[in-house]
C-alpha positions, 0 to 999 in steps of 0.5 A: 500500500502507498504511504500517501494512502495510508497517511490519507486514511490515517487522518481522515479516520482520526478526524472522524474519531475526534467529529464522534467524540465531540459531536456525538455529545453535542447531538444526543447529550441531552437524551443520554445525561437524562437517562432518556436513551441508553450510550450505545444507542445514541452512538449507533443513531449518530453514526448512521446518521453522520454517515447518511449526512456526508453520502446525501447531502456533503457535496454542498459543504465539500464544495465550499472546502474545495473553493478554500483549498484545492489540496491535490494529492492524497497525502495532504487530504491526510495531513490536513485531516489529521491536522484538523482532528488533533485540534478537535482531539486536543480542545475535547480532551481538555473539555472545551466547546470546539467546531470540527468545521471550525478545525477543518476551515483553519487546517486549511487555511493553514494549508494554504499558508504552508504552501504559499497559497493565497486564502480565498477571504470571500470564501472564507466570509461566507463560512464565517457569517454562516457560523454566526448566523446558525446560532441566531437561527437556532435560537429563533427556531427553539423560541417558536417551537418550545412555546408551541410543544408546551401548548401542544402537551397542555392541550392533549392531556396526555398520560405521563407515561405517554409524554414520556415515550413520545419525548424519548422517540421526539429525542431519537428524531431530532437527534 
């Protein structure tokens, strides 16, 4: 097997190692620290889920990245990759809030800086407003569903255990 290969599947497995450790929490953390969906389940559901987001809709995001760096040979995909995963690796370890698509974006604008290749900085504002915007949004969309699930539970009368399995599949669905 070429080495270029194996630096290649190297880092893009343990950034994907450190995206499961990191992300995994921030999807089903809630469902697990209350008990409402058991560790192994959470992490089977947020794998298949990762792995079905890259195959049906990572052309877009991939896209984005490639207009950031245009990174040709295999061994570099690799070292970026492993770049990006320490980073993520590093900042969860020591317990601190972290982005994997903040890591992957400054693995390859480092990238770029290494070889001498000028940053595409409109690329680079469109990720960054996309990253203060998605907060804003989700905020927003959290204020109007959160009052509309209270209104929905009071006014269906439901049964305790009822409410109960409805929150653990709502839980399984929202991920």
């Amino acid at each position: 097997m070429e080495i270029s290969f194996l630096i290649f599947l190297g880092g893009g497995l343990f950034l994907g190692w450190a995206l499961g450790a990191n992300d995994s929490a921030n999807v089903f953390g809630t469902a697990v620290g209350t008990r409402m969906l058991r560790f192994g389940v959470a992490a089977t559901l947020c794998s298949i889920g990762v792995i079905l987001g890259a195959v049906i809709s990572g052309a877009g995001p991939t896209e984005t990245l490639n207009k950031l760096a245009s990174i040709n040979a295999l061994s570099d995909a690799g070292i970026a990759s492993a770049c990006a995963g320490l980073t993520v690796f590093l900042m969860t370890w020591r317990g601190l809030p972290v982005s994997t698509s903040q890591a992957v974006v400054g693995a390859l604008i480092g990238w770029n800086t290494w070889n001498g290749i000028a940053t595409d900085t409109q690329v680079v504002t469109k990720i960054v407003m996309t990253w203060a915007l998605c907060p804003i949004l989700a905020a927003v969309i959290a204020a109007i569903l959160l009052p509309l699930t209270g209104l929905a539970l009071r006014v269906s009368r439901m049964h305790l255990f009822r409410q109960d399995a409805l929150t653990r599949y709502a839980l399984i669905v929202a991920g």
